[in-house]
C-alpha positions as semicolon CSV with decimal commas, in nm:
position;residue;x (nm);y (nm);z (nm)
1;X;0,553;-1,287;2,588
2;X;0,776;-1,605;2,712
3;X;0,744;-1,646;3,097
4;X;1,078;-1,648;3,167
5;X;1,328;-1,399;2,988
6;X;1,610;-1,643;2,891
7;X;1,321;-1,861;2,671
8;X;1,332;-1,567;2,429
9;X;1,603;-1,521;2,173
10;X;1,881;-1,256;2,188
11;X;1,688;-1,021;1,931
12;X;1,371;-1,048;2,089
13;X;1,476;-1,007;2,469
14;X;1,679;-0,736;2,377
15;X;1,420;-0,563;2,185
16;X;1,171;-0,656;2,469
17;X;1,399;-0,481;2,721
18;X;1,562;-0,172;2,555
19;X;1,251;0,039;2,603
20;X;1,207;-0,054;2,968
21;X;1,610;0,033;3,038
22;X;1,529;0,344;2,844
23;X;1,265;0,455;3,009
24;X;1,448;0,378;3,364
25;X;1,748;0,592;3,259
26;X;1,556;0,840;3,092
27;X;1,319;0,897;3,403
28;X;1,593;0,894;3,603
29;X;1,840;1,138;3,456
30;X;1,606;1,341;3,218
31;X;1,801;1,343;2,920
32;X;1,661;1,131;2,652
33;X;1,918;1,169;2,380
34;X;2,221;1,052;2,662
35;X;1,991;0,817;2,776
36;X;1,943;0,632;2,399
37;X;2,354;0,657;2,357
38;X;2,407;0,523;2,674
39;X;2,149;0,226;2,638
40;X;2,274;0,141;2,285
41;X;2,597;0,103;2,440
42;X;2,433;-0,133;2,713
43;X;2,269;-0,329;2,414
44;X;2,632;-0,357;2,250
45;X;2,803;-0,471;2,526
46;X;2,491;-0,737;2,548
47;X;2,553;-0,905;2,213
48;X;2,929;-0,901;2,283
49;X;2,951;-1,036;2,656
50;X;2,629;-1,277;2,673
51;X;2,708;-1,527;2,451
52;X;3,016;-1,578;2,597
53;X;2,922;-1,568;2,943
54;X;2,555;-1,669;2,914
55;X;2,254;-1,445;2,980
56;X;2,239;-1,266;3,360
57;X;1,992;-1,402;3,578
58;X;1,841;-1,066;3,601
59;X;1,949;-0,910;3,186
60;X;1,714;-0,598;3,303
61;X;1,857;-0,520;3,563
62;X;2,200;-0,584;3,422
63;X;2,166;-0,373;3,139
64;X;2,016;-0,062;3,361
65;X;2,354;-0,134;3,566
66;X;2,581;-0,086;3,222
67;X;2,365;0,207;3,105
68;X;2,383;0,378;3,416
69;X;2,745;0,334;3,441
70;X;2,803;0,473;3,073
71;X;2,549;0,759;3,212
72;X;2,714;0,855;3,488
73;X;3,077;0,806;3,380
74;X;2,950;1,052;3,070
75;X;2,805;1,311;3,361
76;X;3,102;1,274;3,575
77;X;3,312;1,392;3,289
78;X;3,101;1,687;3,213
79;X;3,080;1,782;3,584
80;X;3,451;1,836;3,581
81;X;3,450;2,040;3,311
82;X;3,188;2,294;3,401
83;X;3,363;2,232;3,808
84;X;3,023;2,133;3,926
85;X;3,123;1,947;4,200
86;X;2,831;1,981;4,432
87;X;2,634;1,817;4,172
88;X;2,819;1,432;4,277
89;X;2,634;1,416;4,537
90;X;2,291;1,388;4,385
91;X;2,405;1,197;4,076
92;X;2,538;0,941;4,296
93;X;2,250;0,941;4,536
94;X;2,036;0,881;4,142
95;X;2,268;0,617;4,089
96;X;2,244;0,446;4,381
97;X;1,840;0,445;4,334
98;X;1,882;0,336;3,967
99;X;2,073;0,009;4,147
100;X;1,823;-0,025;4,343
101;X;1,570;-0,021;4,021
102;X;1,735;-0,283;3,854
103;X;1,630;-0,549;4,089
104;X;1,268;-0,436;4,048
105;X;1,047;-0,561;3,781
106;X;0,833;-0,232;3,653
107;X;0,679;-0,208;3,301
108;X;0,878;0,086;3,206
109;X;0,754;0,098;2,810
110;X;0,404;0,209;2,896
111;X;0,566;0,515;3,119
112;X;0,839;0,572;2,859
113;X;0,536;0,598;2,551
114;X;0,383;0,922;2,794
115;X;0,714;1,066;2,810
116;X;0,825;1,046;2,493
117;X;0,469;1,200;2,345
118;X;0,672;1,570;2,510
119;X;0,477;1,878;2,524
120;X;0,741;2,050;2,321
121;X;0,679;1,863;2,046
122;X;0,443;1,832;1,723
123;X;0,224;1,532;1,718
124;X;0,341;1,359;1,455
125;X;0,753;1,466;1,624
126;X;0,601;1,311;1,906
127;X;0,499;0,997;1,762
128;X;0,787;0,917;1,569
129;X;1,065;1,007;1,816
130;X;0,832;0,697;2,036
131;X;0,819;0,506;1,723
132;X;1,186;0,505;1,724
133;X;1,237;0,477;2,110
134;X;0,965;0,233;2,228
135;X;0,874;0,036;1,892
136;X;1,188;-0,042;1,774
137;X;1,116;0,064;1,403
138;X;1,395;0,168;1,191
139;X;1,389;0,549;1,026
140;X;1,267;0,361;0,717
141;X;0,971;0,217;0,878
142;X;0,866;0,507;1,056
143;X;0,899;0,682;0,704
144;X;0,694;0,417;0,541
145;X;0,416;0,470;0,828
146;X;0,420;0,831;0,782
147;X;0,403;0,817;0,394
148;X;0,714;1,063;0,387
149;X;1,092;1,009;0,241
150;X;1,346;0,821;0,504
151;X;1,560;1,154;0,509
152;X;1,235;1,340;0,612
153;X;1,195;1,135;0,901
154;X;1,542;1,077;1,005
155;X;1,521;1,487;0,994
156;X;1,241;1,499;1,195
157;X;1,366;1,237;1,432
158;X;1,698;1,446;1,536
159;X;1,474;1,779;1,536
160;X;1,262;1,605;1,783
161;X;1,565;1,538;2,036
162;X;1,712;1,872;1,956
163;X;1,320;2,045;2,024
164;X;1,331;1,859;2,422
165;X;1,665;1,911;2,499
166;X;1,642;2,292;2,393
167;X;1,302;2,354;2,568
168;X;1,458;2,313;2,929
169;X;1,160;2,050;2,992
170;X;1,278;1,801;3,274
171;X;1,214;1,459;3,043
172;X;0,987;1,256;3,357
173;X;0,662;1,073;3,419
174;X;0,416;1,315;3,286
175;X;0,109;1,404;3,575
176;X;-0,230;1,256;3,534
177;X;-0,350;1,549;3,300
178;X;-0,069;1,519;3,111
179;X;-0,110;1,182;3,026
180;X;-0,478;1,219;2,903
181;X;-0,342;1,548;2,709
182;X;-0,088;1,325;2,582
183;X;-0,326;0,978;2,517
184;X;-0,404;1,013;2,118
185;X;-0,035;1,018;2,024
186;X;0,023;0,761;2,241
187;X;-0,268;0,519;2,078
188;X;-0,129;0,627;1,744
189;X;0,228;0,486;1,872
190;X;0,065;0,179;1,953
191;X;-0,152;0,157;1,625
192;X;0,149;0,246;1,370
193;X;0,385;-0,020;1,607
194;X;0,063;-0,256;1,598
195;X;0,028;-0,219;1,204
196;X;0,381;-0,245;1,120
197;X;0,430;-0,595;1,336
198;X;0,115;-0,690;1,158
199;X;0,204;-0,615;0,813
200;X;0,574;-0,556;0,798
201;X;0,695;-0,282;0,540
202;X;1,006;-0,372;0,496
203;X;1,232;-0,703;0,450
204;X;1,128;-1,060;0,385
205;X;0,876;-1,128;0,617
206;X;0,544;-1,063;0,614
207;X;0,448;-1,002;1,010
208;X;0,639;-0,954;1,318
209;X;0,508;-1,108;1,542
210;X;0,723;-0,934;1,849
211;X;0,591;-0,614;1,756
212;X;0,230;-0,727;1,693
213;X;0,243;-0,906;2,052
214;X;0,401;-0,605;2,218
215;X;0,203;-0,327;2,079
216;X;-0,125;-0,537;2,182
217;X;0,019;-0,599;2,556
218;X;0,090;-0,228;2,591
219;X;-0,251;-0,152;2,488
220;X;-0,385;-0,411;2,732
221;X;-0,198;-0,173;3,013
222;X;-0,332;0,117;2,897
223;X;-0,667;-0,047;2,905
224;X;-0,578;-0,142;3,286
225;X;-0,445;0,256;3,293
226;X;-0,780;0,398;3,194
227;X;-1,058;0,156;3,170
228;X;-1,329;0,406;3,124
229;X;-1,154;0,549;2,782
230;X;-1,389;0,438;2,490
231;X;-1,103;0,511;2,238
232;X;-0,831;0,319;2,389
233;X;-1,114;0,008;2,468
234;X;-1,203;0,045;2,055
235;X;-0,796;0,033;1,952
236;X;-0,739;-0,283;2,165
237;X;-1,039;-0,416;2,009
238;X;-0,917;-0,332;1,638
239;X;-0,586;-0,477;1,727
240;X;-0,737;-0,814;1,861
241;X;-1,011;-0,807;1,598
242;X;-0,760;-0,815;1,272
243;X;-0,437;-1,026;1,475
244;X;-0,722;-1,283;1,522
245;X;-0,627;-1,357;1,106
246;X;-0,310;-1,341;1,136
247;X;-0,255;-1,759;1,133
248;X;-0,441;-1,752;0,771
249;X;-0,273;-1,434;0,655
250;X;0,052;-1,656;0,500
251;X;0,086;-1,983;0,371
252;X;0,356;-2,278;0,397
253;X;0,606;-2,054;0,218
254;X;0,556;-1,724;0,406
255;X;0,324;-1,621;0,114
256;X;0,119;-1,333;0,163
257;X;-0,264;-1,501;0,173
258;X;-0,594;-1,186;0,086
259;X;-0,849;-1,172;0,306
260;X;-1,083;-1,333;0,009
261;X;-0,866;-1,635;0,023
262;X;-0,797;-1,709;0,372
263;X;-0,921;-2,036;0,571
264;X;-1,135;-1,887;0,829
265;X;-1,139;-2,211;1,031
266;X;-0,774;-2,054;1,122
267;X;-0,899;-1,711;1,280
268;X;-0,884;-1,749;1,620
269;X;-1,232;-1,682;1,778
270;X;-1,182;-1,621;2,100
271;X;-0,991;-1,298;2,007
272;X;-1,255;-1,228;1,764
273;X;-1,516;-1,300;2,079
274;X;-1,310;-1,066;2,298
275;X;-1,277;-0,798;2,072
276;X;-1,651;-0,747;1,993
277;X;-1,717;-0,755;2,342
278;X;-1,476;-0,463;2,381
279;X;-1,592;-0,292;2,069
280;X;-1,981;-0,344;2,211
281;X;-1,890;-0,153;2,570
282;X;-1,694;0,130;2,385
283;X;-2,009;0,207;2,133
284;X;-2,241;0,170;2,414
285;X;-2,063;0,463;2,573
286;X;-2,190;0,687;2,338
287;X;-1,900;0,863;2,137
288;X;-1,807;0,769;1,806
289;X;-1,377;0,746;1,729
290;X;-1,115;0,674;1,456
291;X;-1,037;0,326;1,648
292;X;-1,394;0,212;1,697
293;X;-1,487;0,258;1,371
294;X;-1,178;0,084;1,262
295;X;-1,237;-0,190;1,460
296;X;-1,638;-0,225;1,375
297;X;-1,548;-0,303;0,988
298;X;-1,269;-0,556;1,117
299;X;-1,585;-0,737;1,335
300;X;-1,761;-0,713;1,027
301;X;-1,542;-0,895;0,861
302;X;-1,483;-1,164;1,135
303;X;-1,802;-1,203;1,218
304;X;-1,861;-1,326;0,809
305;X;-1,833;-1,750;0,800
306;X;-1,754;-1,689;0,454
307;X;-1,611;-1,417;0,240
308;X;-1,977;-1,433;0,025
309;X;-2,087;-1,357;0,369
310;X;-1,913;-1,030;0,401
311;X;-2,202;-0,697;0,426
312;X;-2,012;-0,512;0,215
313;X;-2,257;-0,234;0,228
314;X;-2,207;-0,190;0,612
315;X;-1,844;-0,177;0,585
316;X;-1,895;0,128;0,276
317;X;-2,096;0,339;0,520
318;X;-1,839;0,294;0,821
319;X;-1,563;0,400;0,585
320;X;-1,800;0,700;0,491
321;X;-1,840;0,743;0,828
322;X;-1,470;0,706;0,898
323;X;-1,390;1,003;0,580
324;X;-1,555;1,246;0,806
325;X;-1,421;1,167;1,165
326;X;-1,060;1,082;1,024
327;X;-0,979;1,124;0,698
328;X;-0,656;1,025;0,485
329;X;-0,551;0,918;0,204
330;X;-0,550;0,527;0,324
331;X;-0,909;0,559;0,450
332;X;-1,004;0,684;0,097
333;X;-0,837;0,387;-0,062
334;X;-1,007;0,155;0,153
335;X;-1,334;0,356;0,084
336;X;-1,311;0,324;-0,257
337;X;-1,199;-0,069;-0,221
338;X;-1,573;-0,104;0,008
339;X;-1,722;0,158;-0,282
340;X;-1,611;-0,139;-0,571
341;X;-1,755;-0,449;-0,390
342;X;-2,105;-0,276;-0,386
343;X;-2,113;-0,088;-0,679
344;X;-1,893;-0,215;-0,877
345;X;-1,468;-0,205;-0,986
346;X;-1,608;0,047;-1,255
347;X;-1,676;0,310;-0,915
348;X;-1,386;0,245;-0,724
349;X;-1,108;0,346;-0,969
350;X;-1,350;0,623;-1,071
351;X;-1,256;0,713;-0,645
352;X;-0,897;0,619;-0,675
353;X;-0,884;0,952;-0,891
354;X;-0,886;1,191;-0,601
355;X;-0,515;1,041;-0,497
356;X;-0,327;1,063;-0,847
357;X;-0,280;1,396;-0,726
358;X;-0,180;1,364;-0,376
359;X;0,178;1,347;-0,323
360;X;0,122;1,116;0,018
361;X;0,016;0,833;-0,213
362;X;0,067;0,914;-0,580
363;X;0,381;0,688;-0,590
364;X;0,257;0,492;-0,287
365;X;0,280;0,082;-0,376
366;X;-0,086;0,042;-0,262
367;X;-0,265;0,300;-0,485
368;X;-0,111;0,065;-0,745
369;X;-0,203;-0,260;-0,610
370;X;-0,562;-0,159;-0,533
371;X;-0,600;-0,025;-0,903
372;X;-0,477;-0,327;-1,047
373;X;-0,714;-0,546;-0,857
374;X;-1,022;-0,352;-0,947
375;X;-0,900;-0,339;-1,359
376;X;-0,898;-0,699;-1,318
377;X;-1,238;-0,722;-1,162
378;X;-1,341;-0,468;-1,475
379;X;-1,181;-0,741;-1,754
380;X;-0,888;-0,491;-1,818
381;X;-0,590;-0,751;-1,747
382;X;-0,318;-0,536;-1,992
383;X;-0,382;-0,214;-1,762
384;X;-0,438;-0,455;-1,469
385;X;-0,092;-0,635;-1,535
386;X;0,070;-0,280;-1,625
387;X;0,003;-0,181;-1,206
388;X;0,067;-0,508;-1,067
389;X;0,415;-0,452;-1,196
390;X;0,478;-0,098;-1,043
391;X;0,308;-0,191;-0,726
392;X;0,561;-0,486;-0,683
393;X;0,844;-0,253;-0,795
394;X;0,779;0,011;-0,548
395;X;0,693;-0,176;-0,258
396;X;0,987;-0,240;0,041
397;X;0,828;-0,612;0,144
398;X;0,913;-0,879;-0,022
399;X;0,629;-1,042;0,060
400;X;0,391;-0,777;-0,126
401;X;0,648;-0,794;-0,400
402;X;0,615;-1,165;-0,447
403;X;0,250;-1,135;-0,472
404;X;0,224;-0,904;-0,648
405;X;0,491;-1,020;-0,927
406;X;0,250;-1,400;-0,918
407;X;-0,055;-1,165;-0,994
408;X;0,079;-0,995;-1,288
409;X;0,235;-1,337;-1,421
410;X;-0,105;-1,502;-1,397
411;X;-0,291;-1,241;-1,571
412;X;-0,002;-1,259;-1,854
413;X;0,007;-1,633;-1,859
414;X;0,329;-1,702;-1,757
């Protein structure tokens, strides 16, 4: 996070800041879908007035200002249709407490994640309306994260809006029960916005490093928010645990760099040191989640000086461990990866099976990628080659593709 707001670039403040506005004029006037219009008409009027006129001393508060204008120009117009005059007088007296807002500096995105995660909704609505909302991620993304088509989730998207605005639910800071209620799609927000900053699915580059940062500072406030929580402790330890490789993860080039190839002399170890600390107080609390376990194989893996180093067999009965407490089709893939460096490529395709037939991952790029890798390992380079290709054709990052494209040329002897 830069210190000062105008050190950041117009993409990246404005990304920083559209979840805070939202969350302000959502709060305020508790109706999300006007609130989004209204702040992407805030966000327009950004890009067209600030380079002209330079960026406001106070662009948070500015852009609450334009919002609530659009918001209340929009209400003022609907309040003399329906001859709802009475109603002026509160909207203005909301107004004039929204100007006062905009001169204060709260971390709206942290509230705005609890509201979004609505009652009314599904879990997985839930999470991808806030994927949308807070994160930033296109429909595609969220798609990609959900291992569903982009029309499915822009679907699902629009039903979620449709679902609040239909239930008659005021859309506000949820109550202390509420928010635990509400906690595991909220750390699944911040995990699938942590993940896709970390390993971008789409577009040329390989990490976004806004999104990484962001997702791991909101986590740090929820930390602050409940410090007793053993699951939120183990995700902020998962997320500092594997961002501690991100500096090795790419090369001069933006090439993507595997874990088996990566200078470890980059990693930075005081996140690594920091993260196991965190990891050690959530285990020594007792209970056992998805996040902790998740974040115990990435210490094992930082915690190995070099890759010959790595206790494979550990990391195969954590993902064992992780099949029962959480299982999908990503954990078996990874399972099956941990299965092949202990007993060999010849057992891990021979677990790849089970997801031919599951229409989450059948066509998926990494099913693929992970197949071709172990072929290799089992002297097969024609059927290894033969996956390298469809992985890089079906993947959305270039990135992947360009690896994956080298692999299958070097194998070939291009």
């Amino acid at each position: 996070m830069a210190d000062h707001p105008h050190d950041l670039p117009f993409e990246h403040l404005l990304r920083e800041l559209a979840p805070q506005v939202l969350g302000a004029i959502a709060r305020r006037f508790r109706d999300f879908s006007s609130a989004e219009d209204v702040v992407q008409e805030a966000m327009i009027a950004a890009f067209t007035q600030w380079p002209k006129e330079g960026v406001p001393e106070n662009p948070r508060g500015w852009l609450i200002q334009v919002a609530c204008r659009r918001m209340t120009d929009q209400m003022r117009s609907e309040i003399a249709r329906r001859e709802r005059e009475t109603a002026v007088v509160a909207e203005t007296e909301n107004v004039a407490s929204l100007e006062i807002e905009a001169h204060m500096d709260p971390d709206d995105t942290l509230i705005l994640l609890f509201m979004c995660c609505h009652h009314a909704l599904t879990p997985s609505s839930a999470i991808a309306l806030t994927l949308r909302a807070v994160g930033g991620l296109t429909t595609a993304e969220i798609a990609n994260a959900f291992l569903v088509p982009e029309a499915t989730m822009a679907q699902r998207i629009s039903r979620a809006k449709q679902t609040i605005k239909a239930s008659g639910v005021p859309f506000r800071l949820p109550s202390q029960p509420e928010r635990i209620e509400r906690l595991p799609a909220v750390l699944h927000v911040l995990y699938l916005i942590f993940s896709e900053g970390y390993a971008s699915s789409i577009g040329p580059h390989l990490q976004r490093l806004d999104l990484a940062r962001e997702a791991i500072r909101l986590t740090r406030n929820a930390k602050t928010l409940l410090p007793d929580n053993a699951e939120v402790a183990g995700l902020l330890a998962l997320m500092l645990l594997t961002d501690a490789r991100r500096a090795a993860r790419t090369g001069t080039e933006e090439e993507l760099i595997p874990l088996d190839k990566q200078d470890r002399s980059l990693w930075d170890r005081a996140a690594i040191f920091e993260g196991i600390e965190l990891l050690t107080a959530a285990l020594a609390k007792g209970s056992v989640g998805l996040y902790q376990l998740q974040a115990a194989i990435a210490a094992v893996h930082d915690e190995a000086a070099k890759v010959e180093d790595t206790d494979w067999p550990q990391i195969l009965a954590l993902y064992e461990l992780l099949k029962r407490v959480a299982p999908s089709p990503m954990v078996t893939l990874n399972h099956a990866i941990a299965a092949a460096m202990v007993h060999g490529p010849a057992k891990g395709l021979e677990l790849l099976q089970a997801l031919d037939s599951d229409p989450r991952v059948a066509d998926h790029y990494r099913l693929d990628a992970v197949r071709a890798h172990l072929l290799e390992k089992l002297g097969d380079h024609q059927a290894a080659i033969k996956h390298y290709r469809i992985a890089a054709a079906r993947t959305t990052s270039i990135p992947e593709r360009n690896y994956l494209v080298t692999q299958a040329a070097r194998l070939a002897g291009d």
